[in-house]
mmCIF file as gemmi writes it, N, C-alpha and C atoms, coordinates in Angstrom:
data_model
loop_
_atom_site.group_PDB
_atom_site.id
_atom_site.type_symbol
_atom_site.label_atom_id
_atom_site.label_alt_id
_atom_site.label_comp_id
_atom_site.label_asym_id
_atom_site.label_entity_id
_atom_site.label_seq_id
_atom_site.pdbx_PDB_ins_code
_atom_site.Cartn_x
_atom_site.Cartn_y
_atom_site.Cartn_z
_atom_site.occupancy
_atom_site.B_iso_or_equiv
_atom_site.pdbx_formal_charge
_atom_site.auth_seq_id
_atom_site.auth_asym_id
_atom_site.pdbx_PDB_model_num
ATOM 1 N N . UNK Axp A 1 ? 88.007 -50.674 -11.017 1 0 ? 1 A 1
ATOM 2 C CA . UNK Axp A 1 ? 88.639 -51.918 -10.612 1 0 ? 1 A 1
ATOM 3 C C . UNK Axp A 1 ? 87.618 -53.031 -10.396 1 0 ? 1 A 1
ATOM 4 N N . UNK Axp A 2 ? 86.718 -52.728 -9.871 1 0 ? 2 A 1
ATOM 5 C CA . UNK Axp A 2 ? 85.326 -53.812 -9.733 1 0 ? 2 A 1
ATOM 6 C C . UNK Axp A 2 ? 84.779 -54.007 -10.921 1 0 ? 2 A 1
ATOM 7 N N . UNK Axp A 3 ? 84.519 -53.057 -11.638 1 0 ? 3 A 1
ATOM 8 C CA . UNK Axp A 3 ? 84.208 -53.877 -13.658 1 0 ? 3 A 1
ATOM 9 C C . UNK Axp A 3 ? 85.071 -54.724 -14.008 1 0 ? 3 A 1
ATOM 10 N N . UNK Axp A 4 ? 86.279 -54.336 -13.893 1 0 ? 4 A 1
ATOM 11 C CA . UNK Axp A 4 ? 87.618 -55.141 -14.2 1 0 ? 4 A 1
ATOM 12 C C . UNK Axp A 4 ? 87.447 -56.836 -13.523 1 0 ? 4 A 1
ATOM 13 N N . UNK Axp A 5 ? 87.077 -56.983 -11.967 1 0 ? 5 A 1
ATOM 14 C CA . UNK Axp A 5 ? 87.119 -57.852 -11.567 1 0 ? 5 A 1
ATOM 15 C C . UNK Axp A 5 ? 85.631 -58.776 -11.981 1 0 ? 5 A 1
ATOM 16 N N . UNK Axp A 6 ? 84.774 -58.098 -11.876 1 0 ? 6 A 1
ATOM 17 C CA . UNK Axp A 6 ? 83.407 -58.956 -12.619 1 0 ? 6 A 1
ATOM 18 C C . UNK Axp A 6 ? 82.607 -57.693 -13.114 1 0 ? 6 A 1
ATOM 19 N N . UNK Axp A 7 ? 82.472 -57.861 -14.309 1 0 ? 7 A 1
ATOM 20 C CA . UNK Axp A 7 ? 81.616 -56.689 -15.551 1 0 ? 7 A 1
ATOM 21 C C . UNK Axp A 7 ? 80.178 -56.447 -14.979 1 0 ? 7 A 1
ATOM 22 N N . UNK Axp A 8 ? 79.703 -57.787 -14.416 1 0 ? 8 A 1
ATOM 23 C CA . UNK Axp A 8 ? 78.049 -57.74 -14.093 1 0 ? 8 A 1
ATOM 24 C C . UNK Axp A 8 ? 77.658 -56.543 -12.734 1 0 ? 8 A 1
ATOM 25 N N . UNK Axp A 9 ? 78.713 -56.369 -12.054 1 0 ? 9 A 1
ATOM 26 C CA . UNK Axp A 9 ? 78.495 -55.253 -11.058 1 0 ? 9 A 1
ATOM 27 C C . UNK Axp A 9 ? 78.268 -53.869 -11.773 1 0 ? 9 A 1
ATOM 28 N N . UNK Axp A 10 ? 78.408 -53.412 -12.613 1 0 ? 10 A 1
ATOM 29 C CA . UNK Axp A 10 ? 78.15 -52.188 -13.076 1 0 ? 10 A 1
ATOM 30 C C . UNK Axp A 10 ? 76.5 -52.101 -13.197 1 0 ? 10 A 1
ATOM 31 N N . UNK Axp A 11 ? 75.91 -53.093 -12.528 1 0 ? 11 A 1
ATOM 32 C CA . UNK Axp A 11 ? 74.488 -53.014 -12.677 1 0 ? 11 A 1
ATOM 33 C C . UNK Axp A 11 ? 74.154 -52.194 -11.28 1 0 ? 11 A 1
ATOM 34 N N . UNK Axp A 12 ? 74.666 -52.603 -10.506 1 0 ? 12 A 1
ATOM 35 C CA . UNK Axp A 12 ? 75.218 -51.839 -8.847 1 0 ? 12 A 1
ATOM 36 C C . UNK Axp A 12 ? 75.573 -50.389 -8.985 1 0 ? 12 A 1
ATOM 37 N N . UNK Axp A 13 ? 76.046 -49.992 -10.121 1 0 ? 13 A 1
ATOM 38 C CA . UNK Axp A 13 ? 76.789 -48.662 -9.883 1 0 ? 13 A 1
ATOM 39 C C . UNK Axp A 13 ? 76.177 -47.568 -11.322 1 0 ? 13 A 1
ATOM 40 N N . UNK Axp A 14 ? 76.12 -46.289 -10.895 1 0 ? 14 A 1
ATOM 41 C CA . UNK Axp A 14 ? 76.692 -45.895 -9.452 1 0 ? 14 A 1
ATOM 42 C C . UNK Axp A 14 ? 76.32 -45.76 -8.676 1 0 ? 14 A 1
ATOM 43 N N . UNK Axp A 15 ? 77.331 -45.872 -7.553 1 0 ? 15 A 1
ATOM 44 C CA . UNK Axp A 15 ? 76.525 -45.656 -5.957 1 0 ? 15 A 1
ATOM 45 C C . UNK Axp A 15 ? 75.551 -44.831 -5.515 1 0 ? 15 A 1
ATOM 46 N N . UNK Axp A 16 ? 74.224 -45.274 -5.102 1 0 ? 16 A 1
ATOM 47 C CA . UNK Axp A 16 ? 72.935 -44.364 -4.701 1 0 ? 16 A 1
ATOM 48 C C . UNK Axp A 16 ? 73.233 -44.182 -3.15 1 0 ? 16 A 1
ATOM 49 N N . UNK Axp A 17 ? 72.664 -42.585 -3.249 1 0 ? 17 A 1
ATOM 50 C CA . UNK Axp A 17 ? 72.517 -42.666 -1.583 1 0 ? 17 A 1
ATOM 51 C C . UNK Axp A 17 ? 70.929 -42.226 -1.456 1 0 ? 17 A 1
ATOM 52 N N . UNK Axp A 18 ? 70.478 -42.139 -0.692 1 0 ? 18 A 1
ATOM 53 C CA . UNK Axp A 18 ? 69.025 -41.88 -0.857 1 0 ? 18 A 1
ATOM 54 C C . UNK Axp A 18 ? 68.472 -40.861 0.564 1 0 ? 18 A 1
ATOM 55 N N . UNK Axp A 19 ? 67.579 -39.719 0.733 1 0 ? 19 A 1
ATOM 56 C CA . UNK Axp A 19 ? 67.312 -39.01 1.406 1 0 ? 19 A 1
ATOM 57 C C . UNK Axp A 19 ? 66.352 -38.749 1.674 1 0 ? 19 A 1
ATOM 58 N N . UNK Axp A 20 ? 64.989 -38.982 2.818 1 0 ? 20 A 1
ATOM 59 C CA . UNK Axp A 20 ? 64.076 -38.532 2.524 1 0 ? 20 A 1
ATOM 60 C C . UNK Axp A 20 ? 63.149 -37.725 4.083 1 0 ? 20 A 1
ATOM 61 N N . UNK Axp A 21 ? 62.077 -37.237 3.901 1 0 ? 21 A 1
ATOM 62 C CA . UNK Axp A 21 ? 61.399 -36.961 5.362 1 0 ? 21 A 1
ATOM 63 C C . UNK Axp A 21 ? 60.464 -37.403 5.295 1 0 ? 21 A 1
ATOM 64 N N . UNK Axp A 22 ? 60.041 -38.104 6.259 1 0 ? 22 A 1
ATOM 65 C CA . UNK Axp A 22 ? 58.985 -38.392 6.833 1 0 ? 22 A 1
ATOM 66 C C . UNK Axp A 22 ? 57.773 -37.39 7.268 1 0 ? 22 A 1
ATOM 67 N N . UNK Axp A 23 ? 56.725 -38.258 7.23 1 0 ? 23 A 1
ATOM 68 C CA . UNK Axp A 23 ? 55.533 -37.119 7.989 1 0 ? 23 A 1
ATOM 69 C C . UNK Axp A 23 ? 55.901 -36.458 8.902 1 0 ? 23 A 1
ATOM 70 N N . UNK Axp A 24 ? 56.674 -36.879 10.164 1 0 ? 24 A 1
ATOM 71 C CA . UNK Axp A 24 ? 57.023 -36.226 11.23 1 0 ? 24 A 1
ATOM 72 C C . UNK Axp A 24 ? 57.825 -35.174 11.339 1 0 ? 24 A 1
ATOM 73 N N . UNK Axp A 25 ? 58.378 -34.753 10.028 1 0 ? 25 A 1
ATOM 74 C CA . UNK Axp A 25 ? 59.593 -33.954 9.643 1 0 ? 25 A 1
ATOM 75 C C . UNK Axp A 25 ? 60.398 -34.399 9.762 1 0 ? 25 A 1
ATOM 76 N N . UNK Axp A 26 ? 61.216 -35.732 10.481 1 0 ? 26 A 1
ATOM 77 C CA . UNK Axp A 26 ? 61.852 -36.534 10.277 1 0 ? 26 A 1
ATOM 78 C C . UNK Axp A 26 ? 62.848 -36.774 9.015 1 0 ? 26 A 1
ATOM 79 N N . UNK Axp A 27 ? 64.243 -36.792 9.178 1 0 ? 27 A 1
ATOM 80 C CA . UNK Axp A 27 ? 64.673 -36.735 7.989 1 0 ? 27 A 1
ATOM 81 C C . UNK Axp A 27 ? 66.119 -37.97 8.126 1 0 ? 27 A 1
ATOM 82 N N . UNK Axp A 28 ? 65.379 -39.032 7.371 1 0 ? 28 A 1
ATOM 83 C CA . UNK Axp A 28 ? 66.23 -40.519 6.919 1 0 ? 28 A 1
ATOM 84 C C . UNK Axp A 28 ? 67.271 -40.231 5.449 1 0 ? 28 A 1
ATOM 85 N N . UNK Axp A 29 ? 68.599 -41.569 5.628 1 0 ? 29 A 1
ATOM 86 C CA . UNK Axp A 29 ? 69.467 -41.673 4.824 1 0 ? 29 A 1
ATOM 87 C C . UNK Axp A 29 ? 69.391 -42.731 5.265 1 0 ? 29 A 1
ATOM 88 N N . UNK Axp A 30 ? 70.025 -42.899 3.498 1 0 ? 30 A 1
ATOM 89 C CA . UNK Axp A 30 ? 69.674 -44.952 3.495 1 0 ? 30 A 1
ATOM 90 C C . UNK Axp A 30 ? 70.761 -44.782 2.172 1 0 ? 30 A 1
ATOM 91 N N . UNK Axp A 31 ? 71.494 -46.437 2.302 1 0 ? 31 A 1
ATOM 92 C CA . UNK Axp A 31 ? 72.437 -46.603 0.988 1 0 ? 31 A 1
ATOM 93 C C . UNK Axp A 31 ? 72.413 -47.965 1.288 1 0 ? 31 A 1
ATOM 94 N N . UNK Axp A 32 ? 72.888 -48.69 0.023 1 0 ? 32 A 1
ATOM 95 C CA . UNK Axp A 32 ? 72.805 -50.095 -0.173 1 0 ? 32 A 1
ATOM 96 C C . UNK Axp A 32 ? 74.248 -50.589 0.99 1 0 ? 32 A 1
ATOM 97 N N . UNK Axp A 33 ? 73.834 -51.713 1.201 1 0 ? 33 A 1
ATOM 98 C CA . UNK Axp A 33 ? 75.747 -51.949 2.108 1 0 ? 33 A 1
ATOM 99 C C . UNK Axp A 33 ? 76.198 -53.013 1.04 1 0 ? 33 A 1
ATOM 100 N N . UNK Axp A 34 ? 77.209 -52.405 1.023 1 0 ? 34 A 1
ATOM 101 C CA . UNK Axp A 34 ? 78.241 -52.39 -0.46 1 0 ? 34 A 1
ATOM 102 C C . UNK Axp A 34 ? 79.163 -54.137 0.225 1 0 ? 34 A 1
ATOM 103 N N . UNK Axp A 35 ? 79.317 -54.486 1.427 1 0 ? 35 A 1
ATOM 104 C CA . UNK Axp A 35 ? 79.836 -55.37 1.556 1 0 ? 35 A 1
ATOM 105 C C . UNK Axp A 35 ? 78.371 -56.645 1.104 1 0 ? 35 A 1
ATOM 106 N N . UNK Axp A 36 ? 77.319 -56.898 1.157 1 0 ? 36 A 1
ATOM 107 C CA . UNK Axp A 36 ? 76.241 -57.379 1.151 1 0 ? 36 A 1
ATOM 108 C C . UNK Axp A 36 ? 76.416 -56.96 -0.721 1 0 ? 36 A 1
ATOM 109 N N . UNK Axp A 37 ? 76.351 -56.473 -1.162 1 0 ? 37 A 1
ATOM 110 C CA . UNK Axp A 37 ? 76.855 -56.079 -2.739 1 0 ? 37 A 1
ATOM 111 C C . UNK Axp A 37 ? 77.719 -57.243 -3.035 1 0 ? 37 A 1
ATOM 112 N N . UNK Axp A 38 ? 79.092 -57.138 -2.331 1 0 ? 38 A 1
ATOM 113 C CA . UNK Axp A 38 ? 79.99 -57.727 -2.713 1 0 ? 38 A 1
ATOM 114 C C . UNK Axp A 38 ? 80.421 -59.357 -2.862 1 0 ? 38 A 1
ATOM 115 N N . UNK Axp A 39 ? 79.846 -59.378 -1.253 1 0 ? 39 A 1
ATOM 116 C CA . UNK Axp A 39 ? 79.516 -60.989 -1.381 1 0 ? 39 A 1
ATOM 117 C C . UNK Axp A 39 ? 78.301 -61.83 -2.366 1 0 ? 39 A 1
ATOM 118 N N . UNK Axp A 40 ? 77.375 -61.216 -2.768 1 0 ? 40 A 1
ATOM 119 C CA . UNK Axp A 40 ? 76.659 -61.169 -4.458 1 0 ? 40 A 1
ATOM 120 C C . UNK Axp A 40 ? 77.722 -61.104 -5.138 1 0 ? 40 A 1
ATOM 121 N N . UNK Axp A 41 ? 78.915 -60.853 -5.753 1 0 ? 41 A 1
ATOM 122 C CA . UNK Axp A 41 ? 79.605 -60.723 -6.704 1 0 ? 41 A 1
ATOM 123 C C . UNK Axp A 41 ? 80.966 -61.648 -6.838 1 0 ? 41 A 1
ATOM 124 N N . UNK Axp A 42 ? 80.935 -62.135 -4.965 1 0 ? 42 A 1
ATOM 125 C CA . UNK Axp A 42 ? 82.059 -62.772 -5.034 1 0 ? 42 A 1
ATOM 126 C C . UNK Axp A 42 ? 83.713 -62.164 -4.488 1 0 ? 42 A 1
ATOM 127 N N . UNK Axp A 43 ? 83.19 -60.599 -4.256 1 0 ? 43 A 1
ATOM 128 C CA . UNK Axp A 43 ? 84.114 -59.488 -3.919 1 0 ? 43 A 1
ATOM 129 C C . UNK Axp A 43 ? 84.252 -59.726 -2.808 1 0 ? 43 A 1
ATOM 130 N N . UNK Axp A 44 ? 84.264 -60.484 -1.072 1 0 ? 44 A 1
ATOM 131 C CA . UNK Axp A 44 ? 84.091 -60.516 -0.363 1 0 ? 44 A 1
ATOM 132 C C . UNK Axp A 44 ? 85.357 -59.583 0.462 1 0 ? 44 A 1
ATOM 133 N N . UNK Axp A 45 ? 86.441 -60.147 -0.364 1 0 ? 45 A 1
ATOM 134 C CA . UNK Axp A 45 ? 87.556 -59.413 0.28 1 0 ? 45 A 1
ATOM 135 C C . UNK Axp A 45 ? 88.446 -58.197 -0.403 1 0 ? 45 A 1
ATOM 136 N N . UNK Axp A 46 ? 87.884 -57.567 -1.196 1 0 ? 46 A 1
ATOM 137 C CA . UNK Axp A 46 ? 88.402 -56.501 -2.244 1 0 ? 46 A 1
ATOM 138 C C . UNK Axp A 46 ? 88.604 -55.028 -1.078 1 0 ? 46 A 1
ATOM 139 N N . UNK Axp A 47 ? 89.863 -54.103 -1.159 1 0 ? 47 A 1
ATOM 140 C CA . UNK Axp A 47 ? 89.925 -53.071 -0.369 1 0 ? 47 A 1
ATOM 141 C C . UNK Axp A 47 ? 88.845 -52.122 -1.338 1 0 ? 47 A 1
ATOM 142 N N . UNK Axp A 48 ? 88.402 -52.766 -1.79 1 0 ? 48 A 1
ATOM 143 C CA . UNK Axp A 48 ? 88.308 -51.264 -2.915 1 0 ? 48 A 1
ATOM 144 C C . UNK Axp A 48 ? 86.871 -51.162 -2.284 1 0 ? 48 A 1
ATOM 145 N N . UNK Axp A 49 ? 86.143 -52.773 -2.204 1 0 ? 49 A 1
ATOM 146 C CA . UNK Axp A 49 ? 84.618 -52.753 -1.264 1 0 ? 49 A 1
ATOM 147 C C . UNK Axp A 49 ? 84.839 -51.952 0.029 1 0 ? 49 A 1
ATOM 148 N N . UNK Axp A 50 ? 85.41 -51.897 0.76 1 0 ? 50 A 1
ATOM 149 C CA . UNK Axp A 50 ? 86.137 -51.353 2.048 1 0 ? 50 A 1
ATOM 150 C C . UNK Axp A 50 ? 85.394 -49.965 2.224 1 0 ? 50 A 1
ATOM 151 N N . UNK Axp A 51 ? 86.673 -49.841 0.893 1 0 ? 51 A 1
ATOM 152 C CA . UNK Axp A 51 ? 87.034 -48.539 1.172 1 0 ? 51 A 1
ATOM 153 C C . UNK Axp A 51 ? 85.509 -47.264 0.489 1 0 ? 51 A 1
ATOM 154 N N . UNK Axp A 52 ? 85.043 -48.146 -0.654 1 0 ? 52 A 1
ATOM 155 C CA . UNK Axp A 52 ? 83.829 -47.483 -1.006 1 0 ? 52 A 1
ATOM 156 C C . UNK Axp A 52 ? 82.881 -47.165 0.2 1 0 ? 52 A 1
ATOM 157 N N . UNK Axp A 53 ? 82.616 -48.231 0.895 1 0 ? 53 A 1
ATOM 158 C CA . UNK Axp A 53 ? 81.615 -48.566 2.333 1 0 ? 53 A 1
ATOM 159 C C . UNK Axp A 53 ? 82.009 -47.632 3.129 1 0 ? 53 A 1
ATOM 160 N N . UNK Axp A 54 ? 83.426 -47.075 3.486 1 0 ? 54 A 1
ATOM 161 C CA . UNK Axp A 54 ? 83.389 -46.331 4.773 1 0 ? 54 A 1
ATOM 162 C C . UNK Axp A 54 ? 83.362 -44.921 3.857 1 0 ? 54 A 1
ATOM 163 N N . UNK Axp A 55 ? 83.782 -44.526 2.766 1 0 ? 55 A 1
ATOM 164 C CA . UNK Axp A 55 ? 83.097 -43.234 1.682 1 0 ? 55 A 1
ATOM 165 C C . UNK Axp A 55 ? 81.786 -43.047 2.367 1 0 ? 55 A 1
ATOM 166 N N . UNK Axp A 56 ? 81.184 -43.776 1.486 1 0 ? 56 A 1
ATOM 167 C CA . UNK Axp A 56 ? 79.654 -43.95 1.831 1 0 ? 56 A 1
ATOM 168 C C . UNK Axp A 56 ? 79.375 -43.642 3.444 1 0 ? 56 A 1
ATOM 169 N N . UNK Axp A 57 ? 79.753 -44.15 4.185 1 0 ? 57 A 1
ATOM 170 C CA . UNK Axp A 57 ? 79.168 -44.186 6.054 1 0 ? 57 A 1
ATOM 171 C C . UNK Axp A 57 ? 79.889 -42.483 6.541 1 0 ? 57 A 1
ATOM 172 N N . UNK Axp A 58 ? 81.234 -42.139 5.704 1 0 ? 58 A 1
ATOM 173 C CA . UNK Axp A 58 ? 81.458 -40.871 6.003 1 0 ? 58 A 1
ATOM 174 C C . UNK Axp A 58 ? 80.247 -39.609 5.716 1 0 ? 58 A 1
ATOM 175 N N . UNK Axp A 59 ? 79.907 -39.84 4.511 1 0 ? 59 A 1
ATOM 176 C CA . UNK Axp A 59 ? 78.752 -38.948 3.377 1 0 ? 59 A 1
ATOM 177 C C . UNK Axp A 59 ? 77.475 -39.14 4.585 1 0 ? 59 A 1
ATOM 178 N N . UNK Axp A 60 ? 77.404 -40.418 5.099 1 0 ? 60 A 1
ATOM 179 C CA . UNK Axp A 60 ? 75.796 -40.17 5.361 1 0 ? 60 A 1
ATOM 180 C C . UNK Axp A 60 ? 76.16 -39.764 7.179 1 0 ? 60 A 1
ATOM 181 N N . UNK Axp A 61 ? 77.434 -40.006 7.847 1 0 ? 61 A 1
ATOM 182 C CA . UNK Axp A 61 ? 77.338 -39.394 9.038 1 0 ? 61 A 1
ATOM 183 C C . UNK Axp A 61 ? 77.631 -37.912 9.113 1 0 ? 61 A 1
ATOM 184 N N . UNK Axp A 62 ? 78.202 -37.143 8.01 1 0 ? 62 A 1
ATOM 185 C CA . UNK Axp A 62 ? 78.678 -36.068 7.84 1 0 ? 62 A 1
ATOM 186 C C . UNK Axp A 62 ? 76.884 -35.415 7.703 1 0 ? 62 A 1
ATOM 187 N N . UNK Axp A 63 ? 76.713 -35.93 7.111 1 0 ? 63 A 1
ATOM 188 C CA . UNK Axp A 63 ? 74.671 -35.491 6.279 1 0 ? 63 A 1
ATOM 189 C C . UNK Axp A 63 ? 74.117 -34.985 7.448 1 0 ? 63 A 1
ATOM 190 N N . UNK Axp A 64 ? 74.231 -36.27 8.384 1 0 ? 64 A 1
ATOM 191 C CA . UNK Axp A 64 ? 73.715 -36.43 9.931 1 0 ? 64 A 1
ATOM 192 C C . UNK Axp A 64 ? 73.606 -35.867 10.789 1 0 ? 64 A 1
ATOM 193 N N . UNK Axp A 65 ? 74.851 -35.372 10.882 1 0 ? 65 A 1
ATOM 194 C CA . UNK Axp A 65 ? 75.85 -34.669 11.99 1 0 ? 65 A 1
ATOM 195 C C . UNK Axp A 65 ? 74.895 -32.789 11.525 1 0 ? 65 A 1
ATOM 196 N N . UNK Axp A 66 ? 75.524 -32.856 10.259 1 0 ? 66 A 1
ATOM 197 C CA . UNK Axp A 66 ? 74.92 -31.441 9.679 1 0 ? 66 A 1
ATOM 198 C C . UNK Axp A 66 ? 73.371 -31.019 9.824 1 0 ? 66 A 1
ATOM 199 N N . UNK Axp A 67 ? 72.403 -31.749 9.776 1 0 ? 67 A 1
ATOM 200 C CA . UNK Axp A 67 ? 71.256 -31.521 10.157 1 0 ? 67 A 1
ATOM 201 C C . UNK Axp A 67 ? 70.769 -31.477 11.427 1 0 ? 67 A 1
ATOM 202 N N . UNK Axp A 68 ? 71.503 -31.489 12.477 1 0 ? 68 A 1
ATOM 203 C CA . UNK Axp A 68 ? 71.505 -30.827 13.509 1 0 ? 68 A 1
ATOM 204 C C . UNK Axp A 68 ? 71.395 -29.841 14.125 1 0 ? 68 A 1
């Protein structure tokens, strides 16, 4: 639906999430924020941005939660 609405976002996708540890053993998650995406594209108010963003915040608190 977001190609549909502007083609140039497929440069955005697909969605990265990214994982890594630190020296400390420390272990970070990082993803782009898809609303900050959107307003670049003009998407400011699309459910579909929404709904990708809280996907995404589920994946990396679920990650979170689990490495515990």
């Amino acid at each position: 639906l977001l190609m549909q609405q502007d083609p140039s976002i497929s440069l955005e996708l697909p969605l990265r999430i990214s994982v890594w540890e630190d020296a400390d053993g420390k272990v970070w998650i990082g993803s782009p924020n898809l609303e900050t995406i959107a307003s670049e594209y003009g998407m400011e108010n699309s459910g579909v941005i929404e709904k990708m963003q809280e996907a995404v915040t589920n994946i990396e608190s679920k990650s979170i939660a689990g490495s515990r």
